[in-house]
C-alpha positions in Angstrom: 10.8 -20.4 -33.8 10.3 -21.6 -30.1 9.7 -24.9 -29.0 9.2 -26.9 -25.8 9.7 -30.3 -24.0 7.7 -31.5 -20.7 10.8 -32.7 -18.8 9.6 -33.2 -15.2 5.9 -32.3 -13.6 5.4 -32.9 -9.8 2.1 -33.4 -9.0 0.8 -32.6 -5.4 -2.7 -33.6 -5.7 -5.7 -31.6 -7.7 -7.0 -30.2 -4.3 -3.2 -28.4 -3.3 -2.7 -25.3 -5.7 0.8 -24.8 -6.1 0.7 -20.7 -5.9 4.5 -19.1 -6.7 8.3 -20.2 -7.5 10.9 -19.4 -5.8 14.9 -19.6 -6.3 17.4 -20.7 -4.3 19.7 -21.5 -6.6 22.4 -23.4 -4.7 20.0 -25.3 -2.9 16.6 -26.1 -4.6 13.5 -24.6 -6.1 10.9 -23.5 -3.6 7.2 -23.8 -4.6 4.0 -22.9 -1.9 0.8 -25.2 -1.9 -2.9 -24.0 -0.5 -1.9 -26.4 2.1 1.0 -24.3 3.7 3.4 -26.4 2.9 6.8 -25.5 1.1 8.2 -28.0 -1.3 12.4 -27.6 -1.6 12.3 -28.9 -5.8 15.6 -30.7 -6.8 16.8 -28.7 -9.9 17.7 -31.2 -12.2 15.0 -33.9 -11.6 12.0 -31.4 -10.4 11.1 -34.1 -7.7 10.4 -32.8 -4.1 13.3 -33.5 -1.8 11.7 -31.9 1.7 9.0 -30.2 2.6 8.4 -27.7 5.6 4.8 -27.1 7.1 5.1 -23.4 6.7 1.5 -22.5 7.5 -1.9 -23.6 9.0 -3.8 -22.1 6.5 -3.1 -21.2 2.3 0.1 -19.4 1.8 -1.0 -15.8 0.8 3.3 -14.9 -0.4 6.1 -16.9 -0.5 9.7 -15.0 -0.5 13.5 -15.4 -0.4 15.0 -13.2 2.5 17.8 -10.8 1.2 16.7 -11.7 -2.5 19.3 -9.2 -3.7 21.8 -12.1 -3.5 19.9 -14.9 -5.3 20.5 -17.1 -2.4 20.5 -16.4 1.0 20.0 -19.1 4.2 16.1 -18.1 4.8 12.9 -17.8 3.4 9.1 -16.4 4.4 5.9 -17.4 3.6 2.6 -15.1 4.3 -0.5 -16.3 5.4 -3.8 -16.2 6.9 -2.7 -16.6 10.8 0.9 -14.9 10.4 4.4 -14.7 8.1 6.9 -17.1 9.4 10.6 -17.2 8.6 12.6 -20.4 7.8 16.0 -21.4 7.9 16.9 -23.2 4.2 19.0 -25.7 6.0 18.0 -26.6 9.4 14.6 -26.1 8.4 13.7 -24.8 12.0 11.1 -21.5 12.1 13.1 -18.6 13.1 10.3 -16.2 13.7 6.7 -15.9 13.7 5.4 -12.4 12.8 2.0 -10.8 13.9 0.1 -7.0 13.7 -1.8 -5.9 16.7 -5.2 -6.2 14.3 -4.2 -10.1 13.6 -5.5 -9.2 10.2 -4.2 -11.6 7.4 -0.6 -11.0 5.8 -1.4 -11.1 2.1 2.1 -9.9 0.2 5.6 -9.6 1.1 9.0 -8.8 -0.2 12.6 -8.9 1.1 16.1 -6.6 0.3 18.5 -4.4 1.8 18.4 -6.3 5.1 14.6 -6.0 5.2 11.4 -7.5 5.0 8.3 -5.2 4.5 4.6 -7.2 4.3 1.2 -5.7 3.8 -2.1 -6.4 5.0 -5.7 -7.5 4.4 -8.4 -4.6 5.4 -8.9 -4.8 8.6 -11.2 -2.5 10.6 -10.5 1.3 8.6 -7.0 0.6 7.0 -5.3 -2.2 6.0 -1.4 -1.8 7.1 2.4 -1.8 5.8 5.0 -3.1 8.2 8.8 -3.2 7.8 11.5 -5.4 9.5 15.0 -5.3 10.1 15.7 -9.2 9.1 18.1 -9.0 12.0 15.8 -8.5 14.4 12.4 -9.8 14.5 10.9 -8.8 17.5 9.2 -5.8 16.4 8.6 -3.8 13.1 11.4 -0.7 12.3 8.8 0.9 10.2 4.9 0.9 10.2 2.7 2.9 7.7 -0.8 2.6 9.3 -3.1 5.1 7.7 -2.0 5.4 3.4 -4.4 2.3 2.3 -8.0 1.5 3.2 -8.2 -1.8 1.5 -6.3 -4.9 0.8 -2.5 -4.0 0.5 -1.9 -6.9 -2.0 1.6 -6.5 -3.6 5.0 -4.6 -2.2 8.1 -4.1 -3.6 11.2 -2.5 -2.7 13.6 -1.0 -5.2 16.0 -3.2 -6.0 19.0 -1.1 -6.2 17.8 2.0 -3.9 17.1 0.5 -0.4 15.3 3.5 0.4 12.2 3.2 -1.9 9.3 1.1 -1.2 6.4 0.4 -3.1 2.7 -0.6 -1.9 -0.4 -1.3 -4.2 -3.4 -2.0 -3.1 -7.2 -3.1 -4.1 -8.1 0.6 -2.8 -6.4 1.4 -6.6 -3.3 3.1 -5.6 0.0 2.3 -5.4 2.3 4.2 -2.8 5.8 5.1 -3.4 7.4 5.6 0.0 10.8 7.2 0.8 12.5 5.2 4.0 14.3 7.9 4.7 11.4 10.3 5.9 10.1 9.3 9.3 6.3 10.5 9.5 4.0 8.9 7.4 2.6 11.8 5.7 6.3 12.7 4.4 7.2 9.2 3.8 4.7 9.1 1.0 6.4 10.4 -1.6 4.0 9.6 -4.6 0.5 8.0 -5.0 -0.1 6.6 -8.3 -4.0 6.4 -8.6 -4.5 3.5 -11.1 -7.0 0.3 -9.8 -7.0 -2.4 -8.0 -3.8 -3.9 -8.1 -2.9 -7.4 -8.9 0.5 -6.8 -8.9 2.9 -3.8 -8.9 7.0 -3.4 -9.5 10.0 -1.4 -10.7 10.9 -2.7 -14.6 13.7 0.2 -14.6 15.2 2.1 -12.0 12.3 5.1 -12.4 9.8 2.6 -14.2 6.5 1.6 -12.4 4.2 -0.8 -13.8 0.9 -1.5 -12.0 -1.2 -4.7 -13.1 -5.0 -4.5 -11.8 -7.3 -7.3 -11.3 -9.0 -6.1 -14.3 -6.4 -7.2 -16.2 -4.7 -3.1 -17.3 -1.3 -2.7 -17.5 0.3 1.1 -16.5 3.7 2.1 -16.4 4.3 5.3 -14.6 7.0 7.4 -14.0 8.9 7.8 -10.5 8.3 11.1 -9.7 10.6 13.7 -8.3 8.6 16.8 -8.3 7.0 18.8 -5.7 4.3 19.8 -8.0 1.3 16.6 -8.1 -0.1 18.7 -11.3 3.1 18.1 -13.2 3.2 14.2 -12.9 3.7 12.9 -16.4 1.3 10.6 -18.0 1.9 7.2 -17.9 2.1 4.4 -20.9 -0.8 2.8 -20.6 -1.6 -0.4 -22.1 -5.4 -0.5 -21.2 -6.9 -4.1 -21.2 -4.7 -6.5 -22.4 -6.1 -9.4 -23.1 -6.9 -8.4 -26.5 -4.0 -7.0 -27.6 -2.1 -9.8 -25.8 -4.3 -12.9 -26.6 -5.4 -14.2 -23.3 -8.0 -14.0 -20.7 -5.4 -13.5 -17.8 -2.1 -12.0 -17.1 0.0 -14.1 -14.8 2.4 -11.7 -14.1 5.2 -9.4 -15.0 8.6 -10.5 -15.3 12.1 -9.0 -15.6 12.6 -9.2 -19.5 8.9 -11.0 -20.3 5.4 -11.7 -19.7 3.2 -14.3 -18.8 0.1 -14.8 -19.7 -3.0 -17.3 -19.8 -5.7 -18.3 -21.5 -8.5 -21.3 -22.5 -8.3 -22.9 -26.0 -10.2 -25.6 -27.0 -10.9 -26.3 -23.2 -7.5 -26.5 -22.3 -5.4 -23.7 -21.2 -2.3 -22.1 -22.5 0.7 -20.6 -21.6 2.5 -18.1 -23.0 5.7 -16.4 -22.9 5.9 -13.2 -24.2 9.3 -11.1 -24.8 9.0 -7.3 -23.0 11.7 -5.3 -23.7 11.5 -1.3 -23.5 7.8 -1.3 -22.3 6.9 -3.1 -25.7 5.5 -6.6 -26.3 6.7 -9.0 -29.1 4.2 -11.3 -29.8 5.8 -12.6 -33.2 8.7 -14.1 -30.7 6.1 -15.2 -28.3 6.2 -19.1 -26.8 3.1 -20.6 -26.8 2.8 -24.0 -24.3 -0.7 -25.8 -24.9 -2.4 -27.3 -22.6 0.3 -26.2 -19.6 -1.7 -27.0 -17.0 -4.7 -28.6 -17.9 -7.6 -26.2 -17.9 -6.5 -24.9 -14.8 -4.8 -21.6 -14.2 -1.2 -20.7 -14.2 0.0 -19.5 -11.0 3.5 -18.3 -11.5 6.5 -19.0 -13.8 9.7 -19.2 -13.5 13.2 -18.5 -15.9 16.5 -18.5 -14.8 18.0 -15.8 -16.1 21.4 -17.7 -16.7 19.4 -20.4 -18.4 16.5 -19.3 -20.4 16.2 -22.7 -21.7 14.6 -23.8 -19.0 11.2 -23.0 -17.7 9.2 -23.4 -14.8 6.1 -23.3 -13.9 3.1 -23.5 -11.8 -0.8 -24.0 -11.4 -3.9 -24.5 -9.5 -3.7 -28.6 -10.7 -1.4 -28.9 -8.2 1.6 -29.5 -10.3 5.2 -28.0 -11.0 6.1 -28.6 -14.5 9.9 -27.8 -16.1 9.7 -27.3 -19.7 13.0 -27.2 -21.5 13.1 -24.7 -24.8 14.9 -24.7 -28.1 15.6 -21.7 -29.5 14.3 -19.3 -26.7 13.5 -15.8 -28.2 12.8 -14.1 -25.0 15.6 -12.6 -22.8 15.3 -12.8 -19.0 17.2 -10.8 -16.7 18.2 -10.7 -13.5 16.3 -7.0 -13.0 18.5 -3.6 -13.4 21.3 -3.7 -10.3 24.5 -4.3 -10.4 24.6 -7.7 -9.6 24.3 -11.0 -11.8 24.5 -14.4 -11.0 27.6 -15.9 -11.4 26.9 -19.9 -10.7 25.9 -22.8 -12.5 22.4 -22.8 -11.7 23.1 -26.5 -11.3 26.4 -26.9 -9.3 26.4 -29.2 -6.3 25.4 -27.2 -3.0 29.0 -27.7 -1.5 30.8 -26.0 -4.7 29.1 -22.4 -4.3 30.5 -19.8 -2.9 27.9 -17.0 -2.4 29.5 -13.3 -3.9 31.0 -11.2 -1.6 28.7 -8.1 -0.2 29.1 -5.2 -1.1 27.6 -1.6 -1.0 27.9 -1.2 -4.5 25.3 -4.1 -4.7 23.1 -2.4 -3.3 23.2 1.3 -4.8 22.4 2.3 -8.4 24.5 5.7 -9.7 21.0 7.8 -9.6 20.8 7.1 -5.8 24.3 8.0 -5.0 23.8 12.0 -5.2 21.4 14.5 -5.5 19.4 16.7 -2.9 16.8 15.4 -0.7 13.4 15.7 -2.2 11.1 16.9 -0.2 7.7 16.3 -1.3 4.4 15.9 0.6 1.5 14.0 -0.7 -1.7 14.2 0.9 -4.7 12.9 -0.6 -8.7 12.4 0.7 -9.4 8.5 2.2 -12.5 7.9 0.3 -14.2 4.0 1.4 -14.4 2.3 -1.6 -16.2 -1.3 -2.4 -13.9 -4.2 -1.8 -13.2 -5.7 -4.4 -11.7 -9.5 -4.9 -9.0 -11.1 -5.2 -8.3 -12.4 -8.8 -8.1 -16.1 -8.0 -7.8 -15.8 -4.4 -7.1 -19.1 -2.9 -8.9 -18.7 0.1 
């Protein structure tokens, strides 16, 4: 059976929402407040060691560039006014990103040498953009007319640089193929769903969509020509039931997180989620994590699943250290794994060499082109908002 120890909890103040975690493992733990700042976490005491004022307004997305490496030398935050790019070390802003619209950047994700960001609705659509992280002065890639709301999650694949995914509060999630250059072509499947919270890959032709109404899909990538012949997808439904909680934080490579109030003070639990099932017999349940306040994001490193991390809207990052973890985190499906002491000095790492074969999985190596054309009907549909939104 699971238990846990409150090691470390750095408090920012009740009015600063610490919002997502994330890992640069030979240099510090990065967490984003409602303030715009970024806090660089020392691993081993969980104290902040320097911050950088990465926005003027809340930070909307906060991500590693080049996360297929664990590491990296920059980061990006997305918020209200634009995304902005940091150096880890010098700390000096290497870019500052804007869309024609100056609508608000609300999610972003980084691989393969690229950085792709969505939108809020402004106007008819809301938009997807991609860079080339070696050169910022204007977008590679922009898909302008496949959402008409809020584009509030985006993933690429992490082994096949030319997949992309979008999902949005319009209720579908886009699967886009880089490698087609209209629009129309590029969309190579639209998985109608609902308002997503949060979409990903949890296998290299898994989807799983996560709406603000707290359902759980998980679809299959399709690589037919025929819409009709999609198959169905393993939907969970609501989960909060089934799962024991009022909220989902997110989903994780080997877990879940979820969320809930008992007895007026919230919990956290950790739930193990391996072949699209749930164990909750193995679950770790942390009362009271953050107060009565809700979890924001967590964090397990996947070469140390005895420690845990996480985050809330009390302003505070808290490291829990567990005995006799039953859960099993990974670092997600390429061929690639972390080969550091996730505590090591700075000057003793030596990031891995790069290779193509880090980026490619065997099932994107051959094979035809598909050619497949999805075109569906823009029908308006009521906003709907954010869960939690912080601003």
């Amino acid at each position: 059976m699971s238990s846990y120890t409150s090691i470390h909890a750095q408090t920012f103040g009740s009015d600063n929402w610490c919002l997502s975690l994330q890992p640069l493992y030979s240099h510090a733990l990065l967490t984003s407040l409602s303030n715009g700042e970024v806090h660089h976490l020392d691993w081993v005491t969980g104290k902040s060691k320097a911050v950088d004022q990465a926005g003027t307004s809340s930070i909307n997305k906060l991500k590693i560039i080049n996360a297929d490496f664990q590491g990296g030398s920059q980061y990006a935050v997305a918020s209200n006014d634009s995304i902005n790019v940091f150096d880890i070390r010098s700390r000096d802003r290497l870019a500052r990103l804007k869309n024609e619209k100056n609508a608000p950047f609300l999610s972003l994700d980084s691989r393969h040498n690229l950085l792709a960001c969505g939108t809020e609705l402004t106007g008819v659509d809301a938009e997807v953009h991609i860079y080339d992280i070696r050169n910022w002065k204007t977008p590679v890639r922009s898909f302008m007319d496949s959402h008409h709301d809020d584009v509030t999650d985006i993933r690429f694949h992490p082994s096949d640089s030319k997949l992309l995914l979008s999902g949005s509060t319009d209720g579908y999630t886009n699967v886009y193929d880089l490698t087609q250059q209209d629009e129309e072509d590029a969309l190579h499947q639209v998985i109608n769903y609902a308002s997503i919270h949060s979409c990903g890959w949890l296998a290299p032709r898994r989807i799983y969509t996560l709406s603000h109404m707290e359902t759980l899909a998980i679809h299959e990538l399709n690589d037919k020509s025929d819409e009709s012949r999609e198959p169905q997808p393993n939907d969970f439904g609501d989960v909060r039931d089934k799962w024991g909680c009022n909220y989902v934080v997110d989903i994780y490579p080997g877990y879940i997180a979820v969320g809930g109030s008992q007895q007026d003070a919230g919990f956290l639990k950790i739930v193990p989620f391996d072949n699209e099932k749930s164990d909750l017999n193995r679950a770790l349940t942390i009362t009271s994590a953050h107060g009565d306040d809700i979890v924001r994001d967590v964090l397990v490193p996947p070469q140390n699943p005895d420690i845990l991390y996480s985050c809330g809207e009390d302003g505070t990052v808290k490291t829990w250290k567990i005995s006799n973890s039953t859960y099993h985190p990974r670092s997600e499906f390429w061929n690639y794994s972390i080969k550091m002491d996730l505590f090591s000095s700075e000057e003793n790492h030596k990031e891995p060499p790069l290779t193509k074969e880090t980026f490619e999985h065997p099932s994107s190596q051959s094979g035809e082109q598909q050619e497949n054309k999805r075109t569906r009907e823009k029908s308006k549909k009521h906003k709907k908002s954010h869960r939690y939104k912080p601003y």
